[in-house]
BATORGU-182134 format. One record per residue (C-alpha): z, x, y; residue in one letter; chain. Coordinates in pm, whole numbers, plus 50000, padded with zeros to 5 digits. Each point is the difference from the previous one (the first is absolute). Example, Ala and Ser with C-alpha at 12.3 -4.5 7.8 and 13.67 -1.06 7.14 Angstrom:
BEGIN
+-------+-------+-------+------+-----+
:    pz :    px :    py : type : mol :
+-------+-------+-------+------+-----+
: 50780 : 51230 : 49550 :    A :   A :
: 49934 : 50137 : 50344 :    S :   A :
+-------+-------+-------+------+-----+
This chain:
BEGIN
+-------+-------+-------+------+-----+
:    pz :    px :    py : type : mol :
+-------+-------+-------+------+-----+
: 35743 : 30549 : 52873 :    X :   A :
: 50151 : 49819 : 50281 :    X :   A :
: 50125 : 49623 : 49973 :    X :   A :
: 49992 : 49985 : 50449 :    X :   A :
: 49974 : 50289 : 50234 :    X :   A :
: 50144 : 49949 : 50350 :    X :   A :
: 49876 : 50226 : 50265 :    X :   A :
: 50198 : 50134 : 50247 :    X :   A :
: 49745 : 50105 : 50253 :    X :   A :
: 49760 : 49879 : 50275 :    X :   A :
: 49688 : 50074 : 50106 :    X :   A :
: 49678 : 50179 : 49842 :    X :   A :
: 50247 : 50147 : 49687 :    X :   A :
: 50153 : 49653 : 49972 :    X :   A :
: 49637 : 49863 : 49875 :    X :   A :
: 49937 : 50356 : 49843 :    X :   A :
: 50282 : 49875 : 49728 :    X :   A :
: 49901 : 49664 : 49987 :    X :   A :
: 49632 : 50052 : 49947 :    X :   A :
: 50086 : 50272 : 49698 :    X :   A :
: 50276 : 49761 : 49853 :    X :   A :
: 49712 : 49723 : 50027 :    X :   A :
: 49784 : 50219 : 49793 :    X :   A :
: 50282 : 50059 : 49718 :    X :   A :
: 50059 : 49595 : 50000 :    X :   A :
: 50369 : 50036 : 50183 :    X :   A :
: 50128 : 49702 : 50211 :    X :   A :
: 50095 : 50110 : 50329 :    X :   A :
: 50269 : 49966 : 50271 :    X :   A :
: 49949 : 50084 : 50318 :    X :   A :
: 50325 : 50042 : 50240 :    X :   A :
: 49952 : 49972 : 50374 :    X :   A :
: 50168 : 49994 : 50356 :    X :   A :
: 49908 : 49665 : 50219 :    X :   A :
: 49744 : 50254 : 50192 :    X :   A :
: 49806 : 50024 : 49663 :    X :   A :
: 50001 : 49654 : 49868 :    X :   A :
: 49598 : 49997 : 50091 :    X :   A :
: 49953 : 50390 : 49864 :    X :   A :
: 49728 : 49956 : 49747 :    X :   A :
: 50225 : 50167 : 49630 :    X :   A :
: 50208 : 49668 : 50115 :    X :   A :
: 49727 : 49817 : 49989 :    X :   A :
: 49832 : 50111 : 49647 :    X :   A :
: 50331 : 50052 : 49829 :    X :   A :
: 50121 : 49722 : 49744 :    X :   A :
: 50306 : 49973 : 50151 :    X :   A :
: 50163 : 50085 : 50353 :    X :   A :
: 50329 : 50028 : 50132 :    X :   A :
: 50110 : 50067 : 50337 :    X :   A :
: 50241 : 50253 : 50026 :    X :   A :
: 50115 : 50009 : 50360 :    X :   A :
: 49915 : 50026 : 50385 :    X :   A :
: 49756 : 50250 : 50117 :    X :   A :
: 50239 : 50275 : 50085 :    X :   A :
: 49966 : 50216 : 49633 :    X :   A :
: 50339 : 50118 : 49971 :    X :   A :
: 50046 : 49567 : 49976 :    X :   A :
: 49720 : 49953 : 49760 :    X :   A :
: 49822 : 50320 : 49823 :    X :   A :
: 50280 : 50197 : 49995 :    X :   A :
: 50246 : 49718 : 49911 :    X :   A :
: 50073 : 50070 : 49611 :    X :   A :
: 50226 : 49705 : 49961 :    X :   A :
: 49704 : 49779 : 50101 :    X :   A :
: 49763 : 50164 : 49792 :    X :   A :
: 50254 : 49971 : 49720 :    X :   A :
: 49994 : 49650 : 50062 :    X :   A :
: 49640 : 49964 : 49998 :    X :   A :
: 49959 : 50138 : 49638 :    X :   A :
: 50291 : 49825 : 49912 :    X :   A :
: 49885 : 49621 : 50142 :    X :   A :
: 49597 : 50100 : 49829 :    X :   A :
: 50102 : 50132 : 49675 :    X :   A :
: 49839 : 50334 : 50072 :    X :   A :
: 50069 : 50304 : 49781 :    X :   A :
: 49875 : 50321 : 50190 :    X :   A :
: 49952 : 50077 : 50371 :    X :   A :
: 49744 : 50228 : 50097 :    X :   A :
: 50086 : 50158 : 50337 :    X :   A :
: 49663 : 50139 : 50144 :    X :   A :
: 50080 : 50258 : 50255 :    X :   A :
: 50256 : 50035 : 50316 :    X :   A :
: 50275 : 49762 : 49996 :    X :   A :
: 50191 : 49999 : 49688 :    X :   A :
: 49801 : 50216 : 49823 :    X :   A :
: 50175 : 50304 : 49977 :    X :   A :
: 50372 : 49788 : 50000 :    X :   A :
: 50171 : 50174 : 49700 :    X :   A :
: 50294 : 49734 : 50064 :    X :   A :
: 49714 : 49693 : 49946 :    X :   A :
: 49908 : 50209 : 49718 :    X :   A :
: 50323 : 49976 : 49891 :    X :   A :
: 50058 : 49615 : 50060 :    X :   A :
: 49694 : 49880 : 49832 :    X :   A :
: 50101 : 50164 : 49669 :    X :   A :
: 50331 : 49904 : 49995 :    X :   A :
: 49895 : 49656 : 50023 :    X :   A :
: 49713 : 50055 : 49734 :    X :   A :
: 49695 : 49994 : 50235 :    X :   A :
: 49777 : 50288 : 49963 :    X :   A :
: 49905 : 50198 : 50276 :    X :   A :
: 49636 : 50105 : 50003 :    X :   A :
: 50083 : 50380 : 50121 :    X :   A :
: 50175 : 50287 : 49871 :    X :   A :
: 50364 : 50018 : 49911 :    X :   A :
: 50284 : 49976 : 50249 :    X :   A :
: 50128 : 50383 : 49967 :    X :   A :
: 49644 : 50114 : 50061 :    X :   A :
: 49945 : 49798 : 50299 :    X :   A :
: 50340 : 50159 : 50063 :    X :   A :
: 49922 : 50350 : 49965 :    X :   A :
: 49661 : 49952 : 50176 :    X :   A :
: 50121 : 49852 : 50311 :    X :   A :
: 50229 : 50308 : 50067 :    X :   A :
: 49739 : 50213 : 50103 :    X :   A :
: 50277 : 50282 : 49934 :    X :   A :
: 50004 : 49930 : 49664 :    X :   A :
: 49653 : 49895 : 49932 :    X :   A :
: 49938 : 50389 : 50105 :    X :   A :
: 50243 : 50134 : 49788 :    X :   A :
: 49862 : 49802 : 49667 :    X :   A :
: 49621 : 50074 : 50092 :    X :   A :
: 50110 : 50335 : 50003 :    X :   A :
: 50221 : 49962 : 49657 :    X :   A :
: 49642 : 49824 : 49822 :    X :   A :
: 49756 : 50282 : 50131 :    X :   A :
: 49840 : 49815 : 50287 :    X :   A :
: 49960 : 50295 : 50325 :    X :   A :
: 50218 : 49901 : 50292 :    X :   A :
: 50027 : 50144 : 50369 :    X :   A :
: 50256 : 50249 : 50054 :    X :   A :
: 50319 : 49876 : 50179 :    X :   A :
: 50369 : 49950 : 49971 :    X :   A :
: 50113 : 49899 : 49614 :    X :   A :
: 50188 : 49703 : 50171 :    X :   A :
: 50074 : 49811 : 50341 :    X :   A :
: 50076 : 50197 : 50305 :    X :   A :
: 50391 : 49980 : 50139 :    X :   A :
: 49989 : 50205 : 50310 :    X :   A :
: 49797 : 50186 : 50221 :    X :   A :
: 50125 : 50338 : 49856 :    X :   A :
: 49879 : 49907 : 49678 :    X :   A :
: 49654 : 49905 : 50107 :    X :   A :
: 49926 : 50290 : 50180 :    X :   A :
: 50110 : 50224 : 49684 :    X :   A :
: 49767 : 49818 : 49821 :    X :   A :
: 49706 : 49976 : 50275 :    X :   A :
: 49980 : 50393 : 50017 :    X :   A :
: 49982 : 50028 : 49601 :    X :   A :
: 49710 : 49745 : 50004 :    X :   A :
: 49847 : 50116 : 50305 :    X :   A :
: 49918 : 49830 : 50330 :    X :   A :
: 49830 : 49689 : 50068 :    X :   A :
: 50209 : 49789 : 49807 :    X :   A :
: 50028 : 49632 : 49963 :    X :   A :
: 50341 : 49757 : 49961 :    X :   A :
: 49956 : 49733 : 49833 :    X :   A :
: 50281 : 49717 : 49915 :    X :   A :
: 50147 : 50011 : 49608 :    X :   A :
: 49927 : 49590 : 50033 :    X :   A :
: 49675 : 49994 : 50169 :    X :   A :
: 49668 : 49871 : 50036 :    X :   A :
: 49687 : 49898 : 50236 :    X :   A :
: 50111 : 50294 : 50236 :    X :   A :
: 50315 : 49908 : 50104 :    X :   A :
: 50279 : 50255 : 50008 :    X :   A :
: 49716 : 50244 : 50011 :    X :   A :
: 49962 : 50303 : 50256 :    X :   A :
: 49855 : 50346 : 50036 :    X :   A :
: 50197 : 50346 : 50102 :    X :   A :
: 49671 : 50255 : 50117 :    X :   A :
: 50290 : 50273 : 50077 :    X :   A :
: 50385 : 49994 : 49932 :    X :   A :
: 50057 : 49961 : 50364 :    X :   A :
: 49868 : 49614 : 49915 :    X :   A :
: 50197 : 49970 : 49693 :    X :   A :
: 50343 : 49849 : 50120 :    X :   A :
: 49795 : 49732 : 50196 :    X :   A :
: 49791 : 49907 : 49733 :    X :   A :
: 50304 : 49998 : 49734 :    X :   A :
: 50180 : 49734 : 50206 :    X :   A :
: 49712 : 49806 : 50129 :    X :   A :
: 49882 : 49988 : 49587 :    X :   A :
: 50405 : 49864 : 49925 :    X :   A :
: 49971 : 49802 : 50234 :    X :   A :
: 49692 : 49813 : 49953 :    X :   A :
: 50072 : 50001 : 49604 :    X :   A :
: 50389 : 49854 : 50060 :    X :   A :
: 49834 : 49669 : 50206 :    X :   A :
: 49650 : 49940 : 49795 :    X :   A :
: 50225 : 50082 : 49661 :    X :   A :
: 50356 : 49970 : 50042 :    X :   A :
: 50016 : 50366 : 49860 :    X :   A :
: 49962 : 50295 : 50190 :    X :   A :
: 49994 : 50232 : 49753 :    X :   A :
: 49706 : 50272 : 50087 :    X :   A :
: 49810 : 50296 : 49803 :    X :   A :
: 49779 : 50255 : 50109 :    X :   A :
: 49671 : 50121 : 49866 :    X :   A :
: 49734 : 50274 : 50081 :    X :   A :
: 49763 : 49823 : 50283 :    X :   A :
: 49628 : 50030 : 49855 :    X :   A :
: 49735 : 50038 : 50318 :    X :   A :
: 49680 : 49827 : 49863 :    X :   A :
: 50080 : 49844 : 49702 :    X :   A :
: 49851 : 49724 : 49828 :    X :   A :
: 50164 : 49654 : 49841 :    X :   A :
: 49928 : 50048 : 49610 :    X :   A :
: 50177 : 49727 : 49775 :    X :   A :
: 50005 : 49927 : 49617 :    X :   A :
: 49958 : 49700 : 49827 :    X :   A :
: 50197 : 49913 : 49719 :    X :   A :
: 50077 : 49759 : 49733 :    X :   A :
: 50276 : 49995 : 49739 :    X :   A :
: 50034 : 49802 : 49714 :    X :   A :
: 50442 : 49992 : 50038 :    X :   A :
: 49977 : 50199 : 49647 :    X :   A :
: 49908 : 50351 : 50062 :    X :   A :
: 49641 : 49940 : 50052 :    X :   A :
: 49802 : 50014 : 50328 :    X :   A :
: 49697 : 50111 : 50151 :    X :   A :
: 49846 : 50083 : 50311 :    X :   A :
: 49704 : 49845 : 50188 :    X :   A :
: 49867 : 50296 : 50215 :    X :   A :
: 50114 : 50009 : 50344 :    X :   A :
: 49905 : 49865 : 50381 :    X :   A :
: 49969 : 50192 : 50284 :    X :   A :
: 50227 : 49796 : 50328 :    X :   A :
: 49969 : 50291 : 50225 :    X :   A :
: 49894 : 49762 : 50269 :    X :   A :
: 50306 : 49847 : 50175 :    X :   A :
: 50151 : 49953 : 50303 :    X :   A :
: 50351 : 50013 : 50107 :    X :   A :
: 50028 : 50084 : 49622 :    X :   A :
: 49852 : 49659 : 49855 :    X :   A :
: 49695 : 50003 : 49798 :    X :   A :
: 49705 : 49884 : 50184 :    X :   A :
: 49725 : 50095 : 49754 :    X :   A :
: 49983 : 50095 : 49659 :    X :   A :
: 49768 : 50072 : 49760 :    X :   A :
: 49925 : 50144 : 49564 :    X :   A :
: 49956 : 50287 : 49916 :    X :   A :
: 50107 : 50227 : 50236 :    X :   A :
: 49718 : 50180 : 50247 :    X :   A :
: 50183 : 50306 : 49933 :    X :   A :
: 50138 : 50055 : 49652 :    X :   A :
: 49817 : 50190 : 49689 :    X :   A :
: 50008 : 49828 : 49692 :    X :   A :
: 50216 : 50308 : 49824 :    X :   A :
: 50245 : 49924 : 50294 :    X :   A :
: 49994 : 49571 : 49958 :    X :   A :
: 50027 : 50066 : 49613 :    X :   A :
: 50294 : 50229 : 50023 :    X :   A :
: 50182 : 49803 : 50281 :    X :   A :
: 49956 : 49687 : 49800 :    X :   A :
: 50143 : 50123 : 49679 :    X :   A :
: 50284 : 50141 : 50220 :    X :   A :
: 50053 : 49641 : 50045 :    X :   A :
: 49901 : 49836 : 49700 :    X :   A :
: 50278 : 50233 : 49805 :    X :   A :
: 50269 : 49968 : 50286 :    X :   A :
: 50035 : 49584 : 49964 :    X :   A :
: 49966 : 50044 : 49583 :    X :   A :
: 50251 : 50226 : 50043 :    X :   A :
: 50272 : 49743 : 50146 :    X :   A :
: 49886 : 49694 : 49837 :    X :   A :
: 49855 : 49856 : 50349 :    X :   A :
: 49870 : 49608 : 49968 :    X :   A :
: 49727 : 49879 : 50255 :    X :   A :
: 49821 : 50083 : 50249 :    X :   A :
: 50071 : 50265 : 50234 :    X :   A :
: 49837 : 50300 : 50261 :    X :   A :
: 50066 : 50369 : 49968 :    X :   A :
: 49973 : 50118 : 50371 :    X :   A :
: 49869 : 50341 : 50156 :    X :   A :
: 49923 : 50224 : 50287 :    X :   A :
: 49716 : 50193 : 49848 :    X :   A :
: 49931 : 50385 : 50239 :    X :   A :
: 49804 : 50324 : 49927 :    X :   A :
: 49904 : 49830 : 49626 :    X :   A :
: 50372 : 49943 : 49931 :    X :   A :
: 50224 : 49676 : 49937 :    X :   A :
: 50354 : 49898 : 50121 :    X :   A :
: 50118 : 49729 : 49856 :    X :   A :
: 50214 : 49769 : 50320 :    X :   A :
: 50110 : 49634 : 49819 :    X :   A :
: 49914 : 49738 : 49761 :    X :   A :
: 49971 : 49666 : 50056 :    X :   A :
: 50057 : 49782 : 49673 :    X :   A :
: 49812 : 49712 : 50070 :    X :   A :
: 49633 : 49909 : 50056 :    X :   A :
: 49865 : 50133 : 50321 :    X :   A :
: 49804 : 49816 : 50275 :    X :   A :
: 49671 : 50273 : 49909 :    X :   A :
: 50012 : 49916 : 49603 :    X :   A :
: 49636 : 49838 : 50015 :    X :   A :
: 49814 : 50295 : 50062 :    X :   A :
: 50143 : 50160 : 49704 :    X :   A :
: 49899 : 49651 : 49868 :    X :   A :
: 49644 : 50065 : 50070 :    X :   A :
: 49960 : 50295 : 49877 :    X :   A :
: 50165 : 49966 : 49632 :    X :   A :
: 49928 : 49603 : 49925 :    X :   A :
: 50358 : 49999 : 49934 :    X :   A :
: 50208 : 49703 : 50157 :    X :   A :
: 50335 : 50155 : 50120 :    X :   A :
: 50193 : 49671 : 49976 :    X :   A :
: 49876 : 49874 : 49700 :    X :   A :
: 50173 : 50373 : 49846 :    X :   A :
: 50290 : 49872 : 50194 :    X :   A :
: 50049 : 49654 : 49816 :    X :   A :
: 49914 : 50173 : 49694 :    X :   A :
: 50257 : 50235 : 49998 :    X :   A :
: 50290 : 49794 : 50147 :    X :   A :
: 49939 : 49755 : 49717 :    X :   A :
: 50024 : 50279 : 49726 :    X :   A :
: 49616 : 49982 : 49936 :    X :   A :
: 49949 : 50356 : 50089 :    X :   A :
: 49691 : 50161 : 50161 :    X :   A :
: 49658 : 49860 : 49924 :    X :   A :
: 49850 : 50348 : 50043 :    X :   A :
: 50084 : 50392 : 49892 :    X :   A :
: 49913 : 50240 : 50242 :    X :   A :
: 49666 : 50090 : 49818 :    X :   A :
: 49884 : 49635 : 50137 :    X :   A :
: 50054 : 50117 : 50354 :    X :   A :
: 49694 : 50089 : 50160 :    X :   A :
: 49935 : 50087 : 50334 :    X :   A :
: 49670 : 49808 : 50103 :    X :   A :
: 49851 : 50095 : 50358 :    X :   A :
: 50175 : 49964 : 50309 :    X :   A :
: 50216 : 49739 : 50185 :    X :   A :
: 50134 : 49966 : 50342 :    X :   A :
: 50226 : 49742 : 50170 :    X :   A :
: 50093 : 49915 : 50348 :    X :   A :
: 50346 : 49792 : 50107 :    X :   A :
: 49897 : 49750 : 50273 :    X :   A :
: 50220 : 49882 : 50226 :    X :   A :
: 50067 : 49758 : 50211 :    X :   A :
: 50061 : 50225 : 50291 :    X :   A :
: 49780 : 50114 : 50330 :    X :   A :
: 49788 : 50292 : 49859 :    X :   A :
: 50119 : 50255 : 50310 :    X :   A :
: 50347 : 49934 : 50085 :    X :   A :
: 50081 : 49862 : 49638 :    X :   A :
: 50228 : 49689 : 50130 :    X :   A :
: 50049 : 49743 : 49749 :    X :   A :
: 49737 : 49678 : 50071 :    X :   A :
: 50186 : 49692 : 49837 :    X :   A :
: 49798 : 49677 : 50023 :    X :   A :
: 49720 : 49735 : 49846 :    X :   A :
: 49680 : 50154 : 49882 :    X :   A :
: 49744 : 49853 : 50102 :    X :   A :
: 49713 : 50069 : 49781 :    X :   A :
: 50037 : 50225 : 49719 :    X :   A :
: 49692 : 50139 : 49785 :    X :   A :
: 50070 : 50281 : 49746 :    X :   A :
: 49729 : 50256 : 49864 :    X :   A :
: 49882 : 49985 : 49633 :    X :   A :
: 49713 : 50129 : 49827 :    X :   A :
: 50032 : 50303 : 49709 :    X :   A :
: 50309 : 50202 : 50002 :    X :   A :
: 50164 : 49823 : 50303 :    X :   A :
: 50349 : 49820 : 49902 :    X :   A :
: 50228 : 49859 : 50307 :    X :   A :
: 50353 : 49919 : 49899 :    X :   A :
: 50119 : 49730 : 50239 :    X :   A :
: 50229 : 49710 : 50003 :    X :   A :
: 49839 : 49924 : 50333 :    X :   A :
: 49757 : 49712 : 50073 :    X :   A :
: 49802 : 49795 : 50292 :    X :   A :
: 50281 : 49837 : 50178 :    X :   A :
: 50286 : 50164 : 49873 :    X :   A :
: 50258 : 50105 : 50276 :    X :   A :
: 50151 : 50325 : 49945 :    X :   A :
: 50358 : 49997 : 50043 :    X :   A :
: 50172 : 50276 : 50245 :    X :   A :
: 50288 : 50038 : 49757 :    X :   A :
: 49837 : 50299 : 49776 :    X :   A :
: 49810 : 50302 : 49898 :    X :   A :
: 49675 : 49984 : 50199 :    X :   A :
: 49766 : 50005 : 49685 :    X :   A :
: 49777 : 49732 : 49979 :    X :   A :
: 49789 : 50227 : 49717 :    X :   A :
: 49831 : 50252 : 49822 :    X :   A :
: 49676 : 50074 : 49973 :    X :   A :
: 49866 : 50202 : 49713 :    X :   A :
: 49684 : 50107 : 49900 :    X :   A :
: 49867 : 50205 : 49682 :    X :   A :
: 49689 : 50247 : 50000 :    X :   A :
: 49815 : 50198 : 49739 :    X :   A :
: 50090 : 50294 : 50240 :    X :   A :
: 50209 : 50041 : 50333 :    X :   A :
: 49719 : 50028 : 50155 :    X :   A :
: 49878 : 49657 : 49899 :    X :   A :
: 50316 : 49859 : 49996 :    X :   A :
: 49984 : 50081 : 50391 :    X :   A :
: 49701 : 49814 : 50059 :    X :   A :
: 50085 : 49684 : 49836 :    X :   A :
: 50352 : 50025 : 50212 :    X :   A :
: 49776 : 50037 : 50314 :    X :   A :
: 49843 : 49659 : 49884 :    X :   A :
: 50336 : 49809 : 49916 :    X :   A :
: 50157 : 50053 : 50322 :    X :   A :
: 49686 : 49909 : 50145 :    X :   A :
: 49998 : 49650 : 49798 :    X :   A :
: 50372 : 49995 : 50118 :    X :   A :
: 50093 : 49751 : 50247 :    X :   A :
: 50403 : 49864 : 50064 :    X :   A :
: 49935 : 49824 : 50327 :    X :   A :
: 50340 : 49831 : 50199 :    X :   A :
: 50197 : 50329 : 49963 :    X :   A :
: 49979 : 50334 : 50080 :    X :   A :
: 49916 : 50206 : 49701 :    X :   A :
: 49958 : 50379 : 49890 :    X :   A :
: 49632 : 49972 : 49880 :    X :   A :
: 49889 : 50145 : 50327 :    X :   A :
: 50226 : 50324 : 49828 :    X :   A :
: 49827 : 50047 : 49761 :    X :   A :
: 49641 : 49937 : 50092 :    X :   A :
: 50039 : 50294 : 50207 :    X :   A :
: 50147 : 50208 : 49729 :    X :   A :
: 49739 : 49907 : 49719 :    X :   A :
: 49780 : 50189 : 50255 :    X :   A :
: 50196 : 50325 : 50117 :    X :   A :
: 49855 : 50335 : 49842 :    X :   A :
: 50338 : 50080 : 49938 :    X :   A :
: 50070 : 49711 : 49721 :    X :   A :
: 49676 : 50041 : 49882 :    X :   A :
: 50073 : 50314 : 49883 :    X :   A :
: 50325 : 49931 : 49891 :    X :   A :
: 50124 : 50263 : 50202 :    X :   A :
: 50358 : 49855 : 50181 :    X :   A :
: 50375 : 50051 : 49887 :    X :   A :
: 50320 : 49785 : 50084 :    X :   A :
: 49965 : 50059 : 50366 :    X :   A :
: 49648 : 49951 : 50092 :    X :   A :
: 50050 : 49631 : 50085 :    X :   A :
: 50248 : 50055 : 50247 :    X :   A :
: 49859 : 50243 : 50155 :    X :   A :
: 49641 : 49851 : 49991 :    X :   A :
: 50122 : 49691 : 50129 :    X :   A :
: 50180 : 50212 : 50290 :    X :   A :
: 49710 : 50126 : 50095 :    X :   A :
: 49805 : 49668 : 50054 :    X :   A :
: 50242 : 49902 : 50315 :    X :   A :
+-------+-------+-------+------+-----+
């Protein structure tokens, strides 16, 4: 194992790593910006170095810092958590030249991943279903609309380089193509610095189906069943929960083998998400995203299995600690992302909190680096947590949900609790009867 693992994160996945490296007997490093030098990981790590200011491009984002850090502490592996450098095939790339390990996958596959052009092309070379579109990026307008009529209207654009919804837009009718193509280049040339585009078949009412895989770097890997994240807004997961409302277990069998065979099949290491729009009993395969994902407890909950333990396993050449006859699904799970934003107009609500009191009990877990008197900092992502909760059934697991957020109180700041009381409630959830858009459009219909 490990001699020292720095991690380069904040936040609720910050103390995630810590707590699991704690478990494994791993020193710690935590890196931070001035704006975190209170942040609780700082706090509980063995060691802490600041990194920066508060902007992140100055301090999370800095990879000469971060360098520095591991190279001042003596640590031997960085473990990235989500967002920031994550998904950096070029930190990938630094690390291992100067003989850190990366806790992730391998540089070309973060590589090939992150081009969502070629992500589509080799799911469709290992067998995994994809949505039908154009075999590459889009050049000009001519070319779009050749490839719009062959796929059939509505279509969607969607930047080569992107992610969280930007460089993202809908053509209904080819009279709203050319507007949407440049709008989509656009967007995708400022958020990514690439404005390279591709088009795919525009599903109506589909739902947010994603795999969850682990491989061992060595041609082995299984899959963990799948979550259903159909519940977003302004395409960011709000809600998520394990198994899927919706899936037969013939379908989450043969999807997850689909996956299980696809990472064996090029050697992937880690940790990493198998994405889908799921219609009509079929699924489309629309990215990966090799690292761990911010909704990786409920599938937690519902196998035993600790995601980031497998990740420290495998990075240090210990391999897997199960086969994928140990994985069994066990009731259901469901977790919410609270933020600190107002729960109706969804501004961001920096500040001190007040008085904080989280929910326990049986099968209630909150992951928060959060605590009474800690200020949150206007710099980042909104997230101040995630609460998850595990049930026997759904419909248990709804009940106990209804409790937690009851028990929940974040006082000081405006917070989305009041969210998702009312949703624990609506007939609609209950049933597990929504897709991708029925957020949006539920939440229109409140004003």
């Amino acid at each position: 194992m490990f001699r020292k693992v720095l991690i380069a994160n904040r936040g609720e996945i910050a103390l995630r790593i810590l707590r699991a490296c704690k478990e494994l007997g791993i020193p710690t490093v935590a890196v931070h910006s001035t704006a975190d030098e209170s942040a609780m990981h700082v706090r509980l790590a063995d060691e802490s170095v600041c990194i920066g200011p508060p902007a992140y491009r100055q301090s999370y984002l800095n990879i000469h810092e971060i360098m520095a850090a591991c190279e001042i502490t003596g640590a031997d592996a960085i473990h990235p958590g989500y967002g920031f450098l994550s998904e950096n095939a070029k930190f990938a790339e630094i690390l291992e030249a100067h003989g850190i390990t990366f806790i992730g996958p391998s540089a070309e596959h973060i590589r090939i991943m992150g081009d969502k052009i070629e992500a589509k092309q080799t799911a469709k070379r290992l067998g995994i279903p994809v949505v039908p579109g154009s075999e590459g990026g889009i050049t000009d307008e001519d070319e779009a609309k050749k490839v719009a009529a062959e796929i059939g209207y509505p279509v969607i654009i969607k930047a080569a380089a992107g992610g969280g919804g930007r460089g993202m837009m809908v053509a209904m009718t080819e009279d709203r193509l050319s507007e949407a193509l440049h709008t989509a280049r656009s967007e995708a040339s400022a958020a990514f610095g690439d404005s390279s585009v591709y088009i795919e078949k525009y599903l109506a009412k589909p739902r947010h189906i994603e795999v969850q895989v682990m491989g061992d770097g060595k041609g082995g890997g299984i899959h963990l069943g799948e979550r259903d994240c159909s519940l977003q807004r302004r395409h960011q997961k709000v809600w998520e929960e394990a198994p899927s409302p919706v899936l037969r277990e013939a379908d989450r069998a043969k999807i997850g083998d689909i996956c299980a065979k696809a990472i064996q099949g090029i050697g992937y290491s880690g940790a990493g998400t198998v994405e889908f729009l799921w219609e009509n009993g079929e699924f489309y395969f629309i990215e990966m995203n090799t690292r761990l994902q911010v909704e990786h407890p409920v599938t937690e909950m519902i196998t035993g299995i600790d995601l980031v333990n497998e990740q420290l396993r495998v990075a240090s050449a210990a391999g897997l600690s199960v086969n994928q006859s140990d994985v069994v699904i066990n009731g259901h799970a469901i977790e919410c992302r609270i933020n600190a934003e107002h729960p109706d107009t969804f501004v961001p609500s920096p500040g001190r909190i007040t008085y904080y009191h989280p929910p326990g009990g049986l099968g209630v877990r909150v992951d928060s680096g959060v605590y009474q008197g800690y200020s949150i900092p206007p710099h980042y992502d909104s997230l101040i947590g995630k609460l998850i909760v595990h049930g026997r059934t759904r419909e248990e697991c709804l009940m106990r949900l209804h409790r937690a957020l009851d028990e929940f109180v974040v006082d000081g700041i405006n917070t989305t609790l009041p969210l998702f009381r009312d949703l624990v409630g609506n007939e609609d959830i209950q049933k597990g009867n929504y897709n991708i858009h029925w957020l949006e459009h539920y939440l229109a219909n409140k004003k």
